[in-house]
C-alpha positions, 0 to 999 in steps of 0.5 A: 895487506900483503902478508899477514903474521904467519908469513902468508900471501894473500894467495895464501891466506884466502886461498887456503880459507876457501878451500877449507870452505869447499872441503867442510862444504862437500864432507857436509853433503856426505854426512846428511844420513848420519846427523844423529850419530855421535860426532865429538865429545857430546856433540852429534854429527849435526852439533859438529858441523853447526860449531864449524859452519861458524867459521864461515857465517862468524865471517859474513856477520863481523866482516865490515866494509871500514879499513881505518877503524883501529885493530885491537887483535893484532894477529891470529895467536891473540886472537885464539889466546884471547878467545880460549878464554871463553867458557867451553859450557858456551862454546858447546851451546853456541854449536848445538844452536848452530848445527840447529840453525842449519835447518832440516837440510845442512847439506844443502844450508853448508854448500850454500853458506859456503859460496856466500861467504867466499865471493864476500871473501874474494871481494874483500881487501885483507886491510877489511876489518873484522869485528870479532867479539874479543876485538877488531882484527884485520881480514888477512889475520882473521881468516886464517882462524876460521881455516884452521876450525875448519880444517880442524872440524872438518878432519873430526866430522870425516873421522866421525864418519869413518872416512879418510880425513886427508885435506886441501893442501893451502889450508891444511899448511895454513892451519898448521902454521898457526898450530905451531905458533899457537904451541909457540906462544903457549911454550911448547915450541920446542916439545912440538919440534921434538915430537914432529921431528920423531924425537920425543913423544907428546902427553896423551892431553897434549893440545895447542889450544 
């Protein structure tokens, strides 16, 4: 597949999620000290990088060899549209189970996942198939779900830990592009545009999501 929904390159889509990989990966190994201290909403530091590491092992689990079965998401902003619906009671859970999982040593479980999952990645073609509890999505438009989580994630664990939350560049802009269709399809566009040009500012609960 050469470009997805938000207009990238496969250089671009991939690129990006990998890098994301990395950037959570090495802001893990600087967090093994803090995994007790608070990290968003109700979440520890340890329950944080758990919800996010699920960007990675989401991939190794629904990623299937097939290129012909029948995609029924097809592009990123279904998919958040469809997944937002979830209930965020579970979506708490599902973090805390994750950042337990993790075992003793997420600084070394992370890393590890990390490098698993992106030679995976780089030996998948984006036609892949993606098996996803809400439908089956192509690899090209899956990917860049889990690099804008990550990229998310990653900049609250860095915040949490009072360190600067400046990212990889393919993965933030891959992020941001799906950001901004997201507010598109929710009917913020042009209220996004306003506050992003300096025109108008945003309500204080403002989200894409």
């Amino acid at each position: 597949m050469g470009v997805n929904t938000l207009g990238e390159q496969t250089v671009e889509w991939q690129g990006a999620y990998l890098e994301a990989g990395t950037w959570f990966a090495e802001t893990c190994t600087r967090a093994s000290d803090s995994l007790d201290a608070p990290g968003l909403g109700d979440w520890s530091v340890r329950d944080l990088m758990g919800h996010a590491s699920r960007a990675l092992s989401t991939v190794e689990v629904y990623l299937i060899d097939d290129t012909e079965e029948p995609v029924t998401l097809g592009s990123a902003v279904e998919y958040f549209a469809t997944a937002l619906r979830t209930d965020p009671r579970q979506i708490a859970a599902r973090g805390r189970e994750a950042g337990a999982a993790l075992a003793p040593e997420p600084a070394t479980a992370v890393p590890e996942l990390a490098r698993r999952v992106g030679e995976r990645v780089v030996a998948a073609p984006g036609t892949a198939r993606v098996r996803t509890p809400f439908g089956t999505m192509l690899l090209a438009e899956y990917l860049p779900t889990r690099t804008f989580e990550l990229a998310v994630h990653t900049g609250d664990l860095l915040r949490a830990l009072g360190q600067e939350a400046a990212g990889p560049e393919l993965a933030i802009r891959s992020a941001l592009r799906l950001a901004a269709d997201l507010g598109q399809h929710r009917g913020h566009g042009a209220s996004l545009l306003a506050y992003l040009t300096g025109r108008a500012g945003l309500a204080d609960d403002f989200t894409v999501l």
